[in-house]
C-alpha positions as MATLAB code, in Angstrom:
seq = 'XXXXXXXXXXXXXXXXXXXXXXXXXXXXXXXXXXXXXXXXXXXXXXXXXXXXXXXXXXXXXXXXXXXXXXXXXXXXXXXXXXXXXXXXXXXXXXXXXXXXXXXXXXXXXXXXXXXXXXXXXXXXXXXXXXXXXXXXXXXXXXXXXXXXXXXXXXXXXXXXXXXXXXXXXXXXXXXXXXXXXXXXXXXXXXXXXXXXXXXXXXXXXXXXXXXXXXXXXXXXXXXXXXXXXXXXXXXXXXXXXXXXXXXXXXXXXXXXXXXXXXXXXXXXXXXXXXXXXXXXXXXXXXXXXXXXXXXXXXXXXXXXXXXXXXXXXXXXXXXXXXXXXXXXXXXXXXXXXXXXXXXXXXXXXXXXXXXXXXXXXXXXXXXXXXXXXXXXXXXXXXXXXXXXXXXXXXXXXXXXXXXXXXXXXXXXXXXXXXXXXXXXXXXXXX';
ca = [
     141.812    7.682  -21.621;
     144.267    6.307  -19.620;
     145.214    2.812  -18.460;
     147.545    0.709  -16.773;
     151.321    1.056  -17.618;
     151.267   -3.049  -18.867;
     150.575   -3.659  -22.453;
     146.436   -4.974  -22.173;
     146.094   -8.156  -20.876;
     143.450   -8.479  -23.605;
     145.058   -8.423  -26.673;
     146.133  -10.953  -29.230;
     149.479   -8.986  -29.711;
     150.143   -8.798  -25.980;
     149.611  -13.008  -25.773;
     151.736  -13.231  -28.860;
     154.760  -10.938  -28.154;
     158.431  -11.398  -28.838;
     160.914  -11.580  -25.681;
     161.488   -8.073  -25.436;
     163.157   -5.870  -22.558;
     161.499   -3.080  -20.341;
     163.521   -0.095  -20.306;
     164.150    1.786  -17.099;
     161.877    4.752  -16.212;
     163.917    8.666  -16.386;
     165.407    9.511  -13.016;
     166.760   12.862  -12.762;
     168.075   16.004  -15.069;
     169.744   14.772  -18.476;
     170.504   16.723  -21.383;
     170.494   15.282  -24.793;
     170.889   16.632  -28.347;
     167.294   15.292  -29.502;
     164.359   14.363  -27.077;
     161.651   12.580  -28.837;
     158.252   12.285  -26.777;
     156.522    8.884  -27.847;
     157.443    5.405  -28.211;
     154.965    4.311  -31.045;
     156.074    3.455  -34.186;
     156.730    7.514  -35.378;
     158.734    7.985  -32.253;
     160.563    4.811  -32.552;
     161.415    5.524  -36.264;
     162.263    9.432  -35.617;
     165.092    8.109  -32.542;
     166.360    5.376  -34.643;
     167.681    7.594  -38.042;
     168.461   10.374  -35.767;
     170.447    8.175  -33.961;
     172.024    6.715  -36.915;
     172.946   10.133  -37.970;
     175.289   10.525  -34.656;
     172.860   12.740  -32.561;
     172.488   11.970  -28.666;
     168.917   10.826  -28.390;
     166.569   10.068  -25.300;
     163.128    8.553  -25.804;
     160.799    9.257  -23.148;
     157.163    6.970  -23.519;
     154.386    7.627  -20.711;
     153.739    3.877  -20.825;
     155.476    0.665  -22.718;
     157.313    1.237  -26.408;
     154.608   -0.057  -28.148;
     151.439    0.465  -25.646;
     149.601    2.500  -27.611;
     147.748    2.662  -31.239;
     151.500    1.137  -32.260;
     150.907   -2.171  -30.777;
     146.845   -2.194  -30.639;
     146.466   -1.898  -34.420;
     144.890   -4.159  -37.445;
     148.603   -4.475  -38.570;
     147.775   -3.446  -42.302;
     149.775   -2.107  -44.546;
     148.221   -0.094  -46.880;
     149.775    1.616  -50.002;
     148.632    5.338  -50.981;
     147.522    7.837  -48.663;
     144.598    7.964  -46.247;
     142.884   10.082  -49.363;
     142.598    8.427  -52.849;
     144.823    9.934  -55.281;
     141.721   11.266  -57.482;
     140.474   13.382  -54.193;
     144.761   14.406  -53.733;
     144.403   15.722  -57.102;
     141.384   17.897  -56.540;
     142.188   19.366  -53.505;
     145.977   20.064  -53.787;
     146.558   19.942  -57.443;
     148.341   17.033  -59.754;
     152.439   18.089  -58.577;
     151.840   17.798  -54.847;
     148.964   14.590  -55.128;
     152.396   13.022  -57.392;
     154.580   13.760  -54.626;
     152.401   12.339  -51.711;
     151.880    9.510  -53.833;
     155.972    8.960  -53.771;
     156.042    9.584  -50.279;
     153.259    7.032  -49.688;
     155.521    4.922  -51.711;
     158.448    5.383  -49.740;
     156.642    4.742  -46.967;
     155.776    1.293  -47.470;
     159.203    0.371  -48.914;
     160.522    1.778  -45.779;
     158.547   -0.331  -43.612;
     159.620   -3.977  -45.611;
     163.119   -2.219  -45.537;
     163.453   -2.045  -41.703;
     161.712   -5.263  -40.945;
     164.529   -7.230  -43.198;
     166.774   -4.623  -41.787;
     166.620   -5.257  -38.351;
     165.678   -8.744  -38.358;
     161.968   -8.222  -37.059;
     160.229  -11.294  -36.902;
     156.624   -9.716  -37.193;
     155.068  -12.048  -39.267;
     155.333   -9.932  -42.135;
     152.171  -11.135  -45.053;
     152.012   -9.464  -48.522;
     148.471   -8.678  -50.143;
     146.026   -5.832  -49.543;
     142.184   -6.818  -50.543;
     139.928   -3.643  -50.332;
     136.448   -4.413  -50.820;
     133.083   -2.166  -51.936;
     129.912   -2.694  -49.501;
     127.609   -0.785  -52.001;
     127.471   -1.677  -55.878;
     127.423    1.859  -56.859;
     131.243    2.181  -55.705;
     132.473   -0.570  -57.817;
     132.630    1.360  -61.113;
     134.689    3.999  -58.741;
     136.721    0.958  -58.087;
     137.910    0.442  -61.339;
     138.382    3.697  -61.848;
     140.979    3.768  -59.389;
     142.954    0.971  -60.720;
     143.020    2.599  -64.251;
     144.279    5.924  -62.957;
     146.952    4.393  -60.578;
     148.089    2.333  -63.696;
     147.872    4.870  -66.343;
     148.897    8.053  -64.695;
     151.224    6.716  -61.527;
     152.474    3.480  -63.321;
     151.679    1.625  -60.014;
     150.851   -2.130  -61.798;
     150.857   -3.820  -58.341;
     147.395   -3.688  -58.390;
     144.470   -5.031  -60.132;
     139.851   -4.988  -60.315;
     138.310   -7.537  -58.886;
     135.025   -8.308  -60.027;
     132.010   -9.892  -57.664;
     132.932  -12.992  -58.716;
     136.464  -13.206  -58.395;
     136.437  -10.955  -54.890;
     133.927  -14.130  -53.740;
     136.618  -16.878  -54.914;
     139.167  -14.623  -52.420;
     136.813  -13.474  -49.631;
     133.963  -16.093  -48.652;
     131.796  -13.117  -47.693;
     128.431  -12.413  -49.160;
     128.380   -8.639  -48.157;
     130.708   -7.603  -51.088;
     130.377   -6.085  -54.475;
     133.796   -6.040  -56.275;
     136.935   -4.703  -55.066;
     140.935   -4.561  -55.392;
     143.628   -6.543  -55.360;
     146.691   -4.637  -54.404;
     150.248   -7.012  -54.421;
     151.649   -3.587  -52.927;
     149.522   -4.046  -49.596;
     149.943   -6.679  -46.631;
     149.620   -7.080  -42.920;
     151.930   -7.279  -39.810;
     152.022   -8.188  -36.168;
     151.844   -4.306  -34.874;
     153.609   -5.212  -32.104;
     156.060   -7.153  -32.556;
     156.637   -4.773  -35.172;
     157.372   -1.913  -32.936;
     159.359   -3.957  -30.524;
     161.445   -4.615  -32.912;
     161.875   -0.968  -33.519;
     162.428   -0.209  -29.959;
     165.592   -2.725  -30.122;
     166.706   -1.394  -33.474;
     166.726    2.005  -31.825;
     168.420    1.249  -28.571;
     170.983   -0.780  -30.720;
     171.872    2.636  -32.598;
     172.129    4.445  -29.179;
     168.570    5.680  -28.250;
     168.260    5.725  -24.580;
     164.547    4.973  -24.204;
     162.779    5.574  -20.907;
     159.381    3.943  -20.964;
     157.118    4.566  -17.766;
     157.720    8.286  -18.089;
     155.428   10.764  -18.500;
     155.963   13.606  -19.627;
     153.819   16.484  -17.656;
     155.312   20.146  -19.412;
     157.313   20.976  -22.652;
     159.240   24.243  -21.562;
     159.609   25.853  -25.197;
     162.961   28.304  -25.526;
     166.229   27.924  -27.361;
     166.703   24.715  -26.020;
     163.407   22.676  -24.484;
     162.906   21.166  -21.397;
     161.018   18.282  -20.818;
     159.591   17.780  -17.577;
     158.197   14.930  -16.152;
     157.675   13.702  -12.548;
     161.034   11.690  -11.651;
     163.535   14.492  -14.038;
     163.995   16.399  -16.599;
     165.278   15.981  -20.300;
     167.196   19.212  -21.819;
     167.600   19.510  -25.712;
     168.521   21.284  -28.460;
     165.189   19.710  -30.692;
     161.665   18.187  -29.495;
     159.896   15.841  -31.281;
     156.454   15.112  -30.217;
     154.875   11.842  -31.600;
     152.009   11.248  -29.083;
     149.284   10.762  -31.622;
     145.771   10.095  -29.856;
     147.651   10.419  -26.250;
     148.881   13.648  -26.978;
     146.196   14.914  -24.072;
     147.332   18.436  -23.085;
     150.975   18.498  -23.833;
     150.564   20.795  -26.504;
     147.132   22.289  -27.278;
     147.856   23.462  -30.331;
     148.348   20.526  -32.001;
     145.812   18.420  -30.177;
     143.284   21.044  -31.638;
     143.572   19.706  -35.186;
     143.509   15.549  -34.077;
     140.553   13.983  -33.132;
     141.136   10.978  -30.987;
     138.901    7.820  -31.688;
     138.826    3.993  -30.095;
     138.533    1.549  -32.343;
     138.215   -2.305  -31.180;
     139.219   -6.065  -32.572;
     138.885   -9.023  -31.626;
     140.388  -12.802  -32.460;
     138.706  -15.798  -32.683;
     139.284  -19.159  -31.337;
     142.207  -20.589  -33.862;
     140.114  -22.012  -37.211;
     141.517  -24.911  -38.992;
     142.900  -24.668  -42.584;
     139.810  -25.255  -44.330;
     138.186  -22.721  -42.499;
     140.581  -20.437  -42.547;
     140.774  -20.424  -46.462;
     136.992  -20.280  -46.696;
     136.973  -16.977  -45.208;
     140.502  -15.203  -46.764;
     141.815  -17.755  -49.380;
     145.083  -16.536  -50.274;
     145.846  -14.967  -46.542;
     145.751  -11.366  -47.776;
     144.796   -8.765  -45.382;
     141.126   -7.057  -46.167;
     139.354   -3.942  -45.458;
     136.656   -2.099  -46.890;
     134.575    0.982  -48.580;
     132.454    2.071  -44.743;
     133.386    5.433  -43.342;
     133.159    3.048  -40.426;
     136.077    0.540  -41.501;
     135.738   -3.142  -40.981;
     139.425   -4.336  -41.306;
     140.317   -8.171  -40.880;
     142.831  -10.796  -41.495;
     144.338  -14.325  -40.725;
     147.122  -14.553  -37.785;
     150.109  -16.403  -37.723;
     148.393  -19.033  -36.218;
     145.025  -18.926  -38.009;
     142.813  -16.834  -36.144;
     140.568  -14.357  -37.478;
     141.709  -10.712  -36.399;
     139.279   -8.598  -37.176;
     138.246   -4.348  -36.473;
     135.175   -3.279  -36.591;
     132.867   -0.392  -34.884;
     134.234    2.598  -33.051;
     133.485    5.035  -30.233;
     134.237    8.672  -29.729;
     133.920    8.935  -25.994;
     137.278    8.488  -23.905;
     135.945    4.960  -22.412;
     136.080    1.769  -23.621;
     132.850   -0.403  -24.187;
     132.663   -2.444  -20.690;
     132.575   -6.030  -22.920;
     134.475   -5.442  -26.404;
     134.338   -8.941  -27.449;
     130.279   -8.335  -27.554;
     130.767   -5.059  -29.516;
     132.759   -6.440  -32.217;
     130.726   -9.319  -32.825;
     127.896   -8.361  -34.763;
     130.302   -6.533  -36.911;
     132.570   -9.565  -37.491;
     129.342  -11.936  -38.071;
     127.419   -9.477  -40.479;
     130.706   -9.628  -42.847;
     131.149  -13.857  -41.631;
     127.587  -15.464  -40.884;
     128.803  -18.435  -40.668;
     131.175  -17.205  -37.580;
     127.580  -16.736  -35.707;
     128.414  -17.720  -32.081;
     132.452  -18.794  -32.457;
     134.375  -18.576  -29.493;
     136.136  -15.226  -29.226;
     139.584  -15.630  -27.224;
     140.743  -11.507  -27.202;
     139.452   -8.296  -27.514;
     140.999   -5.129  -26.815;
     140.774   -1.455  -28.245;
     143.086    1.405  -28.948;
     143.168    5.297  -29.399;
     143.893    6.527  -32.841;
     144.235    9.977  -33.764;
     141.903   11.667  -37.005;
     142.204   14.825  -38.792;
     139.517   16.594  -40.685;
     140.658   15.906  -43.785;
     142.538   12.555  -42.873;
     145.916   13.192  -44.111;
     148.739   13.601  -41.362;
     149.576   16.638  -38.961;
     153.085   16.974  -39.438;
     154.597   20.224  -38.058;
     157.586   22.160  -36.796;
     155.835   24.558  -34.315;
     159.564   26.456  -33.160;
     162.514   26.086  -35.130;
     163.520   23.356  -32.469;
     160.045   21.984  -31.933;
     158.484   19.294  -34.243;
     155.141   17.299  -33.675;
     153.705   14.442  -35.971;
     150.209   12.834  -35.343;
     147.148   11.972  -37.044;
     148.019    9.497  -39.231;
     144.056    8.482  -39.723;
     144.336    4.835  -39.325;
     147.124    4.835  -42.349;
     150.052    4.958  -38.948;
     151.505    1.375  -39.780;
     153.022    3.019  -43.064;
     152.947    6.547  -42.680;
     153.868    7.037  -39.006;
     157.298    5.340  -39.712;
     158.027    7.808  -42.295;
     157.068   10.970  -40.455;
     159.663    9.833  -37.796;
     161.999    9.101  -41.088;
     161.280   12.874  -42.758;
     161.354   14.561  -39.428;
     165.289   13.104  -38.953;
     165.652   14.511  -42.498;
     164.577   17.965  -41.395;
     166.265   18.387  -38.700;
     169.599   17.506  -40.446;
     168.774   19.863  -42.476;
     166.841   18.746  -45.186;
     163.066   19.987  -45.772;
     162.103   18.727  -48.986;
     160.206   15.590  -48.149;
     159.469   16.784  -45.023;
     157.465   20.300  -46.641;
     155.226   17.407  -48.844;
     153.252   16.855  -45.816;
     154.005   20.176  -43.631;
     152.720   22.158  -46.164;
     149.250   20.827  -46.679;
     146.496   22.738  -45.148;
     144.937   20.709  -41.857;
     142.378   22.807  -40.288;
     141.661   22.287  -36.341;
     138.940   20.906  -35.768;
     135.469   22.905  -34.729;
     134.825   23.516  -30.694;
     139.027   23.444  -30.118;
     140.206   20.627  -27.419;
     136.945   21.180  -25.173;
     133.861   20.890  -27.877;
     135.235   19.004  -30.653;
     134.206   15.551  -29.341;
     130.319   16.368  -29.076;
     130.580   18.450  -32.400;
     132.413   15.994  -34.123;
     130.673   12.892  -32.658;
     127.997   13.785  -33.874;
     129.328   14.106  -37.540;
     130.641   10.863  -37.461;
     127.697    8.989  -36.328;
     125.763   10.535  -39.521;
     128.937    8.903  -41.357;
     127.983    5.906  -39.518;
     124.506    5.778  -39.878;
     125.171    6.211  -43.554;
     127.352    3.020  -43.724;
     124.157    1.120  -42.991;
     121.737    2.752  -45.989;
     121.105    0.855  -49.058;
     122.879    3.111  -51.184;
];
């Protein structure tokens, strides 16, 4: 899917912007100790502790820093990994679920961390509701809270029962949920605009409007793209789900997805508590996600339904809706002011691709709809590696993502096809 270079005239995010500067397009043959290919928020993270670590960096972005799922997202932060720990634990044993869960951990202390930072006024909001849409997942629910308590020691979050998830979310489709203190929401893009300038203050030289068409692989790679060239000793490729056909092999084991939002009309105070009380963001138990939260300036933001084709419904405000009004009836019919979509990138097993394909060449995508935490820190570990230190990096490199069935050409109809089962199964009873 590809669009115009602007950031979409549609969005909330785009409306709602900081001042920020456009940075000039690549002309001509450059060299550079580090090229990173990407400007979203794992690209943006990777340039700006490389460059704090003294390396020459240029940042090369096919569009706007920003443009993609980086600025387009539900802006939720959400502790843990994609996976629950209990599932961690069964399919790579206690050790390594422990050390994801400390990387997930790090993650989210290293997003708060560069927001106060670098000054990033992104409307930073603590408190992560997660809510179950069937009553057989609420004993699961508590489950979950007991083992993050008792064997993690992670007290930042608590059960809620029907009752008390009603007094906190004035929806009538819930059963019980959590409360996590750990959680809380963001404007994505203000959030990686701030980035951008945090890395260009370090010394990134960031060239947005630059595609990048070839990745010549050797003992130094080449970068080509239609106005120059970029020569450097590493690569780093954080394209996520607009990695296209830079680099087959990795876009064999992501799966990219649109997902769509949409804001409403701005509510007034008393309607704005009715539906989130205490402002937390709030998602939920569908394979489908419905993801929602109050803005700044009291709208309701809020995800819901997806498409696996590589268009964009022709009226997302009308696609949304139904989602947004079976969680809100009493929204029936409000005035909708944006809508907009985004491409995110899936894996089978929805934990992140990070790789180092050559000993110079790294790639990092697939963050699963978890990339406003853990994309940030696979730009973070990937700067580790590269200086020389694997550890944290190996937590994620070593786990075992399998490409997906039908390689680049037949894994949309195969895998559509799974998904809309997942779907479908959202909607049954139990």
């Amino acid at each position: 899917m590809r669009e115009d270079s602007a950031y979409p005239e549609a969005s909330y995010y785009t409306a709602t912007a900081n001042p920020h500067k456009a940075f000039p397009p690549l002309k001509g043959d450059v060299k550079a100790d580090i090229c990173v290919i990407g400007g979203g928020y794992a690209g943006l993270s990777a340039a700006l502790h490389l460059a704090e670590r003294g390396y020459k960096v240029v940042l090369l972005e096919a569009n706007r820093a920003g443009w993609g799922a980086s600025g387009r997202n539900g802006g939720q932060i959400h502790p843990g990994q994609r996976r629950d720990q209990f599932a961690l634990e069964a399919s790579v044993g206690k050790d390594h679920a422990r050390a994801l869960w400390d990387l997930a951990e790090d993650a989210r202390k290293l997003v708060t961390g560069l927001i106060s930072r670098h000054k990033i006024d992104c409307d930073l909001t603590p408190g992560l509701i997660h809510c179950a849409h069937k009553e057989p997942y609420v004993d699961d629910y508590r489950a979950e809270v007991d083992h993050l308590r008792e064997a993690y020691g992670y007290d930042l979050i608590e059960f809620l029962d029907h009752d008390a998830l009603a007094e906190k979310v004035g929806s009538p489709d819930y059963f019980g949920g959590t409360l996590d203190r750990g959680g809380g929401h963001l404007h994505a893009l203000n959030f990686a605009l701030g980035l951008a300038k945090a890395a260009s203050s370090a010394g990134v030289t960031i060239h947005e409007n630059t595609r990048v068409t070839a990745i010549r692989r050797g003992k130094r790679v080449t970068l080509e793209t239609a106005s120059g060239s970029v020569s450097a000793d590493f690569c780093v490729v954080a394209c996520n789900g607009y990695l296209e056909d830079l680099l087959p092999q990795v876009a064999s084991h992501v799966l990219p997805i649109n997902n769509f939002i949409a804001t409403t009309r701005p509510l007034g105070d008393t309607e704005a508590r009715d539906l989130i009380r205490d402002r937390e963001a709030v998602s939920d138990s569908r394979f489908v996600v419905y993801y929602y939260r109050l803005t700044a300036d009291n709208r309701l933001l809020f995800g819901g339904g997806e498409n696996y084709s590589r268009s964009f419904p022709a009226d997302i405000a009308s696609f949304v809706r139904p989602h947004m009004e079976r969680i809100y009836p009493q929204l029936r019919g409000i005035e909708i002011e944006h809508a907009w979509g985004g491409t995110l990138a899936i894996t089978a097993k929805r934990m992140p691709y990070v790789t180092r394909l050559d000993p110079n060449l790294y790639a990092v995508c697939g963050f699963s709809g978890q990339g406003v935490t853990i994309a940030p820190l696979a730009g973070q570990l990937v700067a580790e590696a590269i200086n020389g230190q694997m550890s944290r990096f190996d937590v994620f490199s070593t786990l075992k993502t399998p490409a997906f069935p039908g390689g680049t050409l037949l894994r949309y109809p195969i895998m559509a096809l799974a998904l809309m089962w997942f779907s479908l199964r959202d909607r049954l009873p139990v």
